[in-house]
C-alpha positions in Angstrom: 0.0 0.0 0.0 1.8 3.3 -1.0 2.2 6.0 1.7 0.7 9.4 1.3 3.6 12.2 1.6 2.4 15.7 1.8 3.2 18.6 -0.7 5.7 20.9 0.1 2.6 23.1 0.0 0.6 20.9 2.3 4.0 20.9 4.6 4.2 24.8 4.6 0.6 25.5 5.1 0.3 22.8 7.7 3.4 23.9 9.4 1.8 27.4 9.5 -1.4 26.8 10.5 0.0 24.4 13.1 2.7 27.7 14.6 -0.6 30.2 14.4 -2.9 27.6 16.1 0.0 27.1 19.2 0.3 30.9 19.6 -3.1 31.6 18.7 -3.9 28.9 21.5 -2.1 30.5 24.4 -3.1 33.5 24.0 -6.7 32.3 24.0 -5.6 29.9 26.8 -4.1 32.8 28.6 -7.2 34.7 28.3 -9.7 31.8 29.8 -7.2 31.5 32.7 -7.6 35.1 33.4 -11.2 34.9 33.0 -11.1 32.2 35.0 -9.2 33.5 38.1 -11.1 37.1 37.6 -14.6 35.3 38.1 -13.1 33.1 41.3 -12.0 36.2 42.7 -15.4 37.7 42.2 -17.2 35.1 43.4 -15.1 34.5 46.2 -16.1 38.1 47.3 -19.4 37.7 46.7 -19.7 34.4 49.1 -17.2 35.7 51.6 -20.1 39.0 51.6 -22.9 36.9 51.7 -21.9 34.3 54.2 -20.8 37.3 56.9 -23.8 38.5 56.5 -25.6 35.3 57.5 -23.2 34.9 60.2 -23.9 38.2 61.7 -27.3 37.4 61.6 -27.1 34.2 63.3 -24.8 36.0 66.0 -27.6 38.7 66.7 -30.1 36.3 66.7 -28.3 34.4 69.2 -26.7 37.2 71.2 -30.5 38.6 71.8 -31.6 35.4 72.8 -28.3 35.1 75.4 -28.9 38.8 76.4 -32.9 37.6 77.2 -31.9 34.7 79.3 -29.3 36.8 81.0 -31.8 39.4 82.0 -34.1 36.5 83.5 -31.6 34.9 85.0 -30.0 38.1 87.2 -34.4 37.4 88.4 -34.8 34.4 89.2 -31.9 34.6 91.8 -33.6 34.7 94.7 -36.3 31.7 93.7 -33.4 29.2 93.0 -31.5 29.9 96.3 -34.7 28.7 98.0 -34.4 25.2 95.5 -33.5 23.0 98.2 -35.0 20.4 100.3 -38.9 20.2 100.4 -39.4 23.4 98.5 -36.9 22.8 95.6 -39.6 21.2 93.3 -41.9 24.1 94.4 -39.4 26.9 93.8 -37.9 25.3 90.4 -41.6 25.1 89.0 -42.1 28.8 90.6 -38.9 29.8 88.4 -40.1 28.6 85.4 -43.1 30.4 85.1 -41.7 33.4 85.4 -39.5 32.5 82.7 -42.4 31.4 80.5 -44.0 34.7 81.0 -41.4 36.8 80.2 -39.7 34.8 77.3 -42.0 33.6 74.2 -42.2 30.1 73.1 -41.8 29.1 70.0 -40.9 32.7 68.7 -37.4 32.9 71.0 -37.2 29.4 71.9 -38.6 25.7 71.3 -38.6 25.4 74.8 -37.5 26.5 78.4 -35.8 24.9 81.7 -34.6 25.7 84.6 -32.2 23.6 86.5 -30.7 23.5 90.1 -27.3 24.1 91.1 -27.7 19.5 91.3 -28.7 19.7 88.0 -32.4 19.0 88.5 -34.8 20.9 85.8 -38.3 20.8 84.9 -39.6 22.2 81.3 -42.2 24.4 80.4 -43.6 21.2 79.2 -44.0 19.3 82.8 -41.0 17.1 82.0 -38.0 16.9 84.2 -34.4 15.2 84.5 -30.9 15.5 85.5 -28.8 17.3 83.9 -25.5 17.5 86.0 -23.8 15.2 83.8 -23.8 17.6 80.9 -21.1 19.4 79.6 -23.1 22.9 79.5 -24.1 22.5 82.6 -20.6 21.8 83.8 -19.1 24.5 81.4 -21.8 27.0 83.2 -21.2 26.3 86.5 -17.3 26.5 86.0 -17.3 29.6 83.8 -20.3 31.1 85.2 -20.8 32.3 81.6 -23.5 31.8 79.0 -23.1 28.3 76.9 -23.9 27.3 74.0 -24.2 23.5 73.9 -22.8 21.3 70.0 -26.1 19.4 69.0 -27.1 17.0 71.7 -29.9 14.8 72.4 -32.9 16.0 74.5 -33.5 13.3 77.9 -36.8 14.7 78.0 -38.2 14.1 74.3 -35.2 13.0 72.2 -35.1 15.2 69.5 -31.9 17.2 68.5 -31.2 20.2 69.4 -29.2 23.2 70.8 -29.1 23.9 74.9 -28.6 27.6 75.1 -27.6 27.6 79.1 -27.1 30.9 81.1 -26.0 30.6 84.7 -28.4 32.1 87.8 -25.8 33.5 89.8 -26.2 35.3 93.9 -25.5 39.2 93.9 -21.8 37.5 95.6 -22.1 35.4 92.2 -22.4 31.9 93.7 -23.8 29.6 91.4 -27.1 28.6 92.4 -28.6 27.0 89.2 -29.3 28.1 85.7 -31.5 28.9 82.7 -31.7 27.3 79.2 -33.6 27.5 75.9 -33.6 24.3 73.7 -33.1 25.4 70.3 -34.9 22.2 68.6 -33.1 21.5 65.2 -36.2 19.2 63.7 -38.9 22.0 64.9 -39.1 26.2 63.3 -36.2 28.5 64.4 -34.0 30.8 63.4 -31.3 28.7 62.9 -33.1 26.3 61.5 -34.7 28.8 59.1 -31.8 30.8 58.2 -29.9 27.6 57.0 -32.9 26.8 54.7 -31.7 30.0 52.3 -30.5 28.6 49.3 -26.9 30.1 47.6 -27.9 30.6 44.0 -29.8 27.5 42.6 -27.8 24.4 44.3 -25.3 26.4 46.9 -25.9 25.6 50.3 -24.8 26.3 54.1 -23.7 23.9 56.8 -22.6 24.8 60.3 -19.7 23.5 62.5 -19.6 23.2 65.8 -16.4 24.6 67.9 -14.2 22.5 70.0 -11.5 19.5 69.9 -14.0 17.3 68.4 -16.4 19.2 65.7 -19.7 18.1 64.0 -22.0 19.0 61.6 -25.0 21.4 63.6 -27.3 22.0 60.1 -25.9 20.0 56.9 -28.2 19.7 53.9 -27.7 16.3 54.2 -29.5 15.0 57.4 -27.4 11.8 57.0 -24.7 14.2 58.2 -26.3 15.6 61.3 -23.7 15.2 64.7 -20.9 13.7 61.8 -17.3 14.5 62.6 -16.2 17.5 60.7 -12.7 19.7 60.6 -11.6 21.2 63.1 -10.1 23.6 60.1 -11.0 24.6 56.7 -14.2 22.5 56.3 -15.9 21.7 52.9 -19.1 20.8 54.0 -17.8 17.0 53.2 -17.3 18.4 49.1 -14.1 17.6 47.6 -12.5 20.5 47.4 -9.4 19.2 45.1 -9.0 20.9 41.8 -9.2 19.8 38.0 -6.0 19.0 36.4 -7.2 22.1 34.1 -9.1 23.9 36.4 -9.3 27.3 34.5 -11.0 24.9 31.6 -13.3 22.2 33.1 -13.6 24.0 37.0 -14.6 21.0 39.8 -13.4 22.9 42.8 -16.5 24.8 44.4 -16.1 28.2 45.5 -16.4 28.1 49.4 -16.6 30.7 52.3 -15.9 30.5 55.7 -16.8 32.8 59.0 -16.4 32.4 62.6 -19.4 33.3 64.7 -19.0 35.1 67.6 -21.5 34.3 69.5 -20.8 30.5 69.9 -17.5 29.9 68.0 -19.2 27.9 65.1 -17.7 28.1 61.9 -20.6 29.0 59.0 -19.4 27.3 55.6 -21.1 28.3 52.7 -20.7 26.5 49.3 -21.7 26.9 46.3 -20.9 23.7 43.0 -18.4 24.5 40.5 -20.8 23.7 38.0 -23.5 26.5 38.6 -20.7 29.0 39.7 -18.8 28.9 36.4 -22.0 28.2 34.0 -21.2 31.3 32.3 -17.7 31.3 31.8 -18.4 27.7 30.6 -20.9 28.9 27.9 -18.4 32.0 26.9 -15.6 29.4 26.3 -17.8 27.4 24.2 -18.7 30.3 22.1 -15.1 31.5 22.3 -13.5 28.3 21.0 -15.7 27.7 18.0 -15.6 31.0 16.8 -11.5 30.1 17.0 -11.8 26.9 15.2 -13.7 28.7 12.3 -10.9 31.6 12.3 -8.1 29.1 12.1 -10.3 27.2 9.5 -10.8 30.3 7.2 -6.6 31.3 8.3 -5.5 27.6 7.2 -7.5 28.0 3.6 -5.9 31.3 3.2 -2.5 30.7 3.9 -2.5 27.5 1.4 -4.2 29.4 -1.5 -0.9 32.1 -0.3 1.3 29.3 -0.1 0.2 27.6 -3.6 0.5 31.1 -5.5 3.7 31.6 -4.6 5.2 28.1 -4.8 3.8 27.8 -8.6 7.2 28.4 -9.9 8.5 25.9 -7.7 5.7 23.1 -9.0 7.1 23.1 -12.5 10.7 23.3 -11.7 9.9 20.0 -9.8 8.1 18.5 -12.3 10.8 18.7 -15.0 13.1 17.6 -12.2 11.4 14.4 -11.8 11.4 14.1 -15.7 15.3 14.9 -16.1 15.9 11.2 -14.5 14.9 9.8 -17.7 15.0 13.0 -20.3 18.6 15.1 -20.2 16.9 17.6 -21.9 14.0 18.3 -19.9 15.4 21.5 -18.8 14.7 23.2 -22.3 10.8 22.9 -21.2 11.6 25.1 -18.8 10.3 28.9 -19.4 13.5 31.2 -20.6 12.8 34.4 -18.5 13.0 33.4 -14.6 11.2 35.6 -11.9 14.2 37.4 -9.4 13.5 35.3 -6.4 15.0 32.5 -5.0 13.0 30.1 -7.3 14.2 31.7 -10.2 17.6 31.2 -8.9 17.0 28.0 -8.3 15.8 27.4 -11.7 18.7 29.0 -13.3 21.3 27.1 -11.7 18.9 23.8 -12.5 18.9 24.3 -16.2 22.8 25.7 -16.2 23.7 21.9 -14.3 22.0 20.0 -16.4 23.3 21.3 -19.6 26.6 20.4 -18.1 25.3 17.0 -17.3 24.3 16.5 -20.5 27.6 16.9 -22.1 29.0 15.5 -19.5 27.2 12.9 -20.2 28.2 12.6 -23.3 31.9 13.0 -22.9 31.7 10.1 -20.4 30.0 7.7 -22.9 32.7 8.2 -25.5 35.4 7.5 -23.0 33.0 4.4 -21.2 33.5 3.1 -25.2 36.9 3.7 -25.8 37.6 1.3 -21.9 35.4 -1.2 -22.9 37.5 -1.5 -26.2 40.4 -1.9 -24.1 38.9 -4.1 -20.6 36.4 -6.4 -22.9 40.1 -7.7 -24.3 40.8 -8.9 -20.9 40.3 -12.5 -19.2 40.4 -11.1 -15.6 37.2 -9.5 -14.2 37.0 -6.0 -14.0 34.3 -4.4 -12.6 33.4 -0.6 -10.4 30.4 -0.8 -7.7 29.1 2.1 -6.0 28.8 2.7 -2.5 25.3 0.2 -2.9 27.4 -2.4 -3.9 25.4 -2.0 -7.5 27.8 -2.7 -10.5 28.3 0.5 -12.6 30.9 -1.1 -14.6 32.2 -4.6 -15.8 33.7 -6.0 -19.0 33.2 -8.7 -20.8 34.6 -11.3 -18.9 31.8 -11.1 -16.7 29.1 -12.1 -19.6 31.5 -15.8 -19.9 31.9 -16.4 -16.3 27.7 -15.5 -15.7 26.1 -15.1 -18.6 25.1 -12.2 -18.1 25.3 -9.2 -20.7 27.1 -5.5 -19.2 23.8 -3.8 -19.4 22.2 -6.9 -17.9 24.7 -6.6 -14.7 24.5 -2.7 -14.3 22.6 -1.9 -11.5 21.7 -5.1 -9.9 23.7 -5.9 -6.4 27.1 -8.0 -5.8 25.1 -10.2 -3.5 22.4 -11.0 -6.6 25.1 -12.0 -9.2 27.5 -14.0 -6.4 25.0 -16.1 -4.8 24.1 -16.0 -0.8 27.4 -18.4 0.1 30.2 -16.3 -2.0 29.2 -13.5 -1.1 29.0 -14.3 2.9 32.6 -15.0 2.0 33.7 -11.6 0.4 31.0 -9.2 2.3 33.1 -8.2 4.9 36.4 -7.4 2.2 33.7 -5.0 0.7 33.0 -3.2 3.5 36.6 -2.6 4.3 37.3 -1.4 0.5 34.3 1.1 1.0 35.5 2.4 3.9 38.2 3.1 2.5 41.1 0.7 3.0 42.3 -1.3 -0.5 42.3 -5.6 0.3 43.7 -8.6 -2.1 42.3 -11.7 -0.6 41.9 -15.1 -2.3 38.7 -17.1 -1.9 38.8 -21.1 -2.9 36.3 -23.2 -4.1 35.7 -27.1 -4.6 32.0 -27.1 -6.6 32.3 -28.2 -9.7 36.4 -28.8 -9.4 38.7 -26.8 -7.6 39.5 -23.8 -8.5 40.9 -20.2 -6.7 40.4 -16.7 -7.4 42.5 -13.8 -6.6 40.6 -10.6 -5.6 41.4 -7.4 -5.5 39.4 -3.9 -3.9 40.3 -1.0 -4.3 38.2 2.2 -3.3 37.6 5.2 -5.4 37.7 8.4 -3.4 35.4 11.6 -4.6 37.3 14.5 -5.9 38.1 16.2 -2.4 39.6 13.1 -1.2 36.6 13.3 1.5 34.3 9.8 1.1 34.5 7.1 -1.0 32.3 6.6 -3.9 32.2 3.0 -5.6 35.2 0.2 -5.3 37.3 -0.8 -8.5 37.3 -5.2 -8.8 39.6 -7.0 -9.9 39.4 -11.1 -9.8 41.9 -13.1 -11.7 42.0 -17.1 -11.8 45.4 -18.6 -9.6 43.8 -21.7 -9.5 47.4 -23.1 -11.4 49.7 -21.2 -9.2 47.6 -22.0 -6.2 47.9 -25.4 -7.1 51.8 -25.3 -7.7 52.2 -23.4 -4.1 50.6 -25.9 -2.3 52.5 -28.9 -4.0 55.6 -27.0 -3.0 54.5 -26.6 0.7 54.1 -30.0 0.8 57.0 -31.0 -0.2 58.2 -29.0 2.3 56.8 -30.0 5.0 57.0 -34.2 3.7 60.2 -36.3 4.5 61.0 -37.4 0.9 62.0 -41.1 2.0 59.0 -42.2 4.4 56.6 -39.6 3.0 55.9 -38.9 7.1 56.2 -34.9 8.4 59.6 -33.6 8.8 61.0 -32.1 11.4 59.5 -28.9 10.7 56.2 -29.8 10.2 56.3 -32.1 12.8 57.1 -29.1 15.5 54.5 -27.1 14.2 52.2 -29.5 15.2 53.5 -30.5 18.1 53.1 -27.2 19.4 49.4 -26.9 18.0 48.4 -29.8 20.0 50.1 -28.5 23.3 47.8 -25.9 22.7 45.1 -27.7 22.0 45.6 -29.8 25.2 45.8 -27.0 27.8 42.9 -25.0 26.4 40.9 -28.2 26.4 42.4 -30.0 29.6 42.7 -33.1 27.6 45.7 -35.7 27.8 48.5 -35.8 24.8 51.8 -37.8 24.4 54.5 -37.8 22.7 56.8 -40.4 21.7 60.3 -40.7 20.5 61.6 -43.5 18.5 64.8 -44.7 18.3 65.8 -48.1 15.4 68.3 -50.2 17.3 71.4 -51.4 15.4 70.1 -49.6 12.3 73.8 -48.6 11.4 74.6 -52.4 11.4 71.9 -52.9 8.5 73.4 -49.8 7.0 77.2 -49.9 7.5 76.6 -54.3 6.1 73.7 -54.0 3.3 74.4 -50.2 1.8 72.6 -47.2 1.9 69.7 -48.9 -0.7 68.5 -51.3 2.0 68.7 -48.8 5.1 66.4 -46.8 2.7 64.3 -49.8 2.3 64.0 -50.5 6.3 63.3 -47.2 7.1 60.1 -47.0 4.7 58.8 -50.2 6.0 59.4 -49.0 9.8 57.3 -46.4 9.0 54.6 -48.1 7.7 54.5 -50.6 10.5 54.1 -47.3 12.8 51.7 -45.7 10.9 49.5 -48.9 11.0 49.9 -48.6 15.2 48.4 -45.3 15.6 45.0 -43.6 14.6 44.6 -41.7 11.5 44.2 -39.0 12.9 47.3 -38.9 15.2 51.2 -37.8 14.1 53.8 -39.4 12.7 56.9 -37.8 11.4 60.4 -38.6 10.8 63.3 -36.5 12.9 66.2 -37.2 10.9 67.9 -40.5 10.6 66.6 -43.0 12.2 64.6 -41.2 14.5 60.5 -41.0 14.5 57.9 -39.3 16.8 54.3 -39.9 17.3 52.2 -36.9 18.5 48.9 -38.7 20.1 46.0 -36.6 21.2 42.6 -36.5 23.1 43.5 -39.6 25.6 41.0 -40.6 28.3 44.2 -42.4 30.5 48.0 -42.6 30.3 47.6 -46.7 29.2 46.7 -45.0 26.2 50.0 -44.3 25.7 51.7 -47.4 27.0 49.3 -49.3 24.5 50.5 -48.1 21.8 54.0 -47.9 22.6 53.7 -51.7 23.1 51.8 -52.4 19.7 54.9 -50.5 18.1 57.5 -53.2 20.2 55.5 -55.8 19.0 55.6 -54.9 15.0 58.9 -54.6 15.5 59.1 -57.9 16.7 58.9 -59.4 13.3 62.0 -59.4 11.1 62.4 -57.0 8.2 62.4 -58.7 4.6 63.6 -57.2 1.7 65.4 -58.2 -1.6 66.8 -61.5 -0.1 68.0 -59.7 2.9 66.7 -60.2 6.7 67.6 -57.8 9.3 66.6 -57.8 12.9 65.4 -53.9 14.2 64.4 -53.3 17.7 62.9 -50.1 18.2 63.8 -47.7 21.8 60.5 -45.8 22.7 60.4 -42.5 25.1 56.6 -41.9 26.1 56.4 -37.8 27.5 52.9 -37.1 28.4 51.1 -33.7 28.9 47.9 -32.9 30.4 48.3 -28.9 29.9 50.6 -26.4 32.0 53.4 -24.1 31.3 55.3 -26.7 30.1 56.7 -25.8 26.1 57.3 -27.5 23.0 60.6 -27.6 24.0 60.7 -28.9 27.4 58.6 -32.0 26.3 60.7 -32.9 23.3 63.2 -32.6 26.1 61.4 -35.1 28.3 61.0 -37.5 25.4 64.5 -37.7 24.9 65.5 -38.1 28.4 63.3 -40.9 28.0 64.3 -42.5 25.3 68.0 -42.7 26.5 66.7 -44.4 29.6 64.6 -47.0 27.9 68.3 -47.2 25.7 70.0 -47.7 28.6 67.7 -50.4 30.0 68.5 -52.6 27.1 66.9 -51.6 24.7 63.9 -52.6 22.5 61.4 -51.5 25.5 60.2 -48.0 26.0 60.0 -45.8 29.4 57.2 -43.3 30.1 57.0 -40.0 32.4 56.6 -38.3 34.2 55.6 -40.2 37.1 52.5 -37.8 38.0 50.9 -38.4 35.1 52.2 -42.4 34.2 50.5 -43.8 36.9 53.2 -45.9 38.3 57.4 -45.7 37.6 58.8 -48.9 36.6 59.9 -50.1 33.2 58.1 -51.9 30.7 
């Protein structure tokens, strides 16, 4: 599926509409922040106004009703001294209705009481109960101040309410009782009333008692009534965390607080995000579609601005595309150029590509005149560009692949070699293009065997800064490779025996040391020494000593594996080099099956001679131990089992034979 890439007109006029809609969006971001905050503020005056207002209220109406049980109180003096004994009953009852006269029920209070200095009252109602327990009554007669209770329970009736307690005190201001109006929160009162006025549509108030331990007095919620509350900075139980973009989608209401007074309740007024920022929530609607259709009508503008003025740039493009196939595109172009940057543009186009052309040209008459001269060739000769694409081969290329030069051109080294050859010369390539020029040889067995020599060498640009393509050159050494390796065998191969020489035989000797100690496996060598071979030599001639030692080796070849060493030292000396042993008897086994072929007497051309064969056995299970050193051991040995009489063989060293006597 092709992919869609924008115009550069698309690309300019998206790019510009996209730079106008950030900074157009900031600012109008900007602006609904400050509208934002600017509203808050307002309305946070407004409901820090209107919620001291409704405090203030709530304090006078309290304070008068404090001031009116304060007056009756400084009366009824004198009745509650006498509340003792027989006549308490009688006097508290006496008390009482001179409070109910002078104090209206329900207009001031719900109901009245007055109470002993025990804590013994009786209602307006009849009722009666103690009430010493009570904190009011404890906070009155302590203070002998005017209380104002949290919401409690009534002992007489059980409704909630509010005990409004002022203490009846002696003209020496003994406490002898006191005075109370129960302020019934489920029945008509001012509290009750005042917390019924509605903020706006869904605002609301709740009240909050003072002390250690607050609750909820009024809550519009009556689930809430007596709930714990905070002690600071209530929300009326609202969450009162922000938005992550508050000044766009508001959630935090906007709350007021004040402290009454009169009683040390806190009044908490709230009123919902959602109604307080309606109307900034409608503006910013309006706002942002009348700013999506500006940067609509901005967007079609600046690409009809953008397409005029890029016009010149259209058709220059367009006979750019065509010049990959058409050299002389250019002349479509028209002759008189507008002075802008197009127009110089255009006029250095057309200006190249008439050098091109005859550049062009000029290079196909001298790509002729090489291919006259590189077709003539056998070798292949080839350039590749920094692709690894052929540019360039010769003819030698069309009898080795069958493929014609203009078949070739373009199509990738890894294409023409095949996966496996060109795995092989990959990482030569890469080395030629970065810069470094490599001959390596690369050998193959499929049909026959044959080797190629290779050669890479990089073509650098003009200013000697990067390289470009990578000259080929492949030749066929198969014949000289051929003729090298004969000669390094014949270097390496005693003439007479056809076994390693010396030389050979060292080199590998040293490569299975190594083998051995990165492997930790057991290795051995063994020297070989023909017994009384100079008798056979010194009697029969030179011919016959030949003859013996070529069938000596033979018999040792056949007591080894194929894969283990055997070479010939000089002489009538021989080593075997055996590797990857499980155990030392290894060793001594085939030291003993090259005692026993040596047991049977030589024949050859009428003549019988009698060998015996000396055998040093040097093991090696890895350590710092050289070449040298073991060849040294070997020796050593050798002379010993010499010196034992011969025809037997001694192995060592002791720590790794097992045991040390003879065999």
């Amino acid at each position: 599926m092709p992919v869609y890439t924008p115009t550069l007109k698309a690309r300019i006029a998206i790019i510009t509409t996209v730079l106008a809609a950030v900074f157009g969006t900031g600012i109008v971001l900007t602006a609904l922040y400050d509208a934002h905050r600017d509203l808050h503020d307002a309305l946070q005056v407004q409901q820090d106004s209107v919620v001291k207002l409704t405090a203030n209220q709530l304090d006078t109406a309290m304070n008068d009703r404090i001031v009116l049980l304060s007056h009756q109180a400084a009366q009824l003096s004198g009745l509650l001294v006498q509340a003792h004994g027989a006549q308490a009953a009688a006097a508290r009852e006496r008390a009482l209705d001179t409070l109910s006269a002078a104090i209206p029920v329900p207009a001031a209070f719900n109901a009245l009481l007055v109470a002993d200095m025990q804590g013994n009252i009786v209602t307006h109602r009849g009722a009666g109960a103690d009430i010493g327990d009570r904190s009011y009554f404890r906070e009155a007669a302590r203070s002998l101040a005017p209380v104002v209770s949290p919401p409690i329970r009534s002992r007489t009736n059980g409704q909630m309410g509010v005990m409004v307690a002022v203490p009846v005190l002696t003209p020496n201001r003994t406490f002898v009782g006191l005075v109370g109006g129960w302020l019934d929160l489920s029945s008509a009162n001012f509290l009750v009333e005042i917390l019924h006025n509605r903020l706006g549509t869904t605002g609301y108030y709740c009240l909050v008692s003072a002390g250690p331990k607050p609750v909820y007095i009024r809550h519009p919620d009556p689930a809430q009534a007596r709930q714990p509350a905070l002690a600071v900075a209530d929300t009326c139980g609202e969450d009162d965390s922000p938005a992550p973009l508050e000044f766009l989608t508001p959630a935090r209401p906007v709350i007021a607080r004040y402290l009454m007074s009169s009683t040390g309740w806190e009044l908490v007024a709230l009123l919902p995000a959602r109604e307080a920022y309606a109307p900034l929530h409608q503006m910013q609607q309006r706002f942002l579609g009348m700013a999506g259709v500006a940067m609509a009508a901005v967007a079609l503008l600046i690409w009809l601005a953008v397409r005029r003025q890029l016009a010149p740039l259209a058709r220059l493009h367009k006979v750019v595309q065509a010049s990959a196939n058409d050299l002389s595109a250019f002349e479509r172009l028209p002759t008189r150029q507008q002075r802008d940057e197009i127009g110089d543009l255009t006029r250095a186009f057309i200006k190249l590509m008439r050098d091109v052309r005859e550049r062009r040209q000029a290079l196909d008459r001298s790509e002729r005149r090489l291919r006259a001269v590189t077709d003539t060739l056998p070798s292949l000769l080839a350039f590749i560009d920094t692709d690894e694409r052929y540019v360039f081969n010769n003819q030698a290329y069309e009898r080795v692949f069958g493929l014609k030069p203009e078949e070739l051109r373009g199509r990738h080294v890894r294409e023409i070699l095949g996966e496996a050859r060109y795995a092989r010369v990959q990482p030569f390539m890469q080395r030629a293009l970065a810069g470094t020029a490599v001959t390596f040889e690369t050998e193959d067995s499929d049909p026959e065997y044959h080797c190629m020599e290779s050669s890479l060498r990089p073509e650098w640009s003009a200013d000697g800064s990067e390289v470009v393509g990578v000259h080929i050159h492949v030749q066929d050494i198969t014949q000289r490779k051929l003729e090298t390796q004969r000669l390094a065998r014949m270097s390496r191969t005693d003439h007479l025996t056809q076994l390693m020489n010396r030389s050979a035989f060292e080199g590998q000797l040293h490569a299975a040391m190594v083998r051995s100690r990165e492997h930790g496996t057991l290795m051995a060598l063994l020297y070989l020494d023909m017994d009384r071979f100079k008798a056979v030599n010194d009697i029969h001639g030179h011919a016959a000593g030949d003859q013996l030692l070529q069938t000596f080796a033979q018999r040792v070849r056949r007591c080894v594996r194929e894969r283990d060493t055997v070479a010939r030292l000089g002489g009538d000396e021989f080593a075997v080099v055996l590797e990857d042993m499980t155990q030392p008897a290894a060793a001594r086994r085939v030291a003993q099956a090259i005692l026993q072929a040596m047991d049977e007497p030589f024949d050859f051309e009428g003549v019988s001679a009698d060998v015996d064969v000396s055998i040093g056995v040097a093991l090696y299970h890895g350590g710092p131990a050289q070449d040298r050193e073991l060849m040294r051991l070997a020796d050593v040995l050798l002379y010993r089992a010499k010196g034992a009489g011969r025809g037997r063989y001694e192995i060592g060293p002791p720590e790794l034979a097992g045991e040390l006597s003879p065999q």
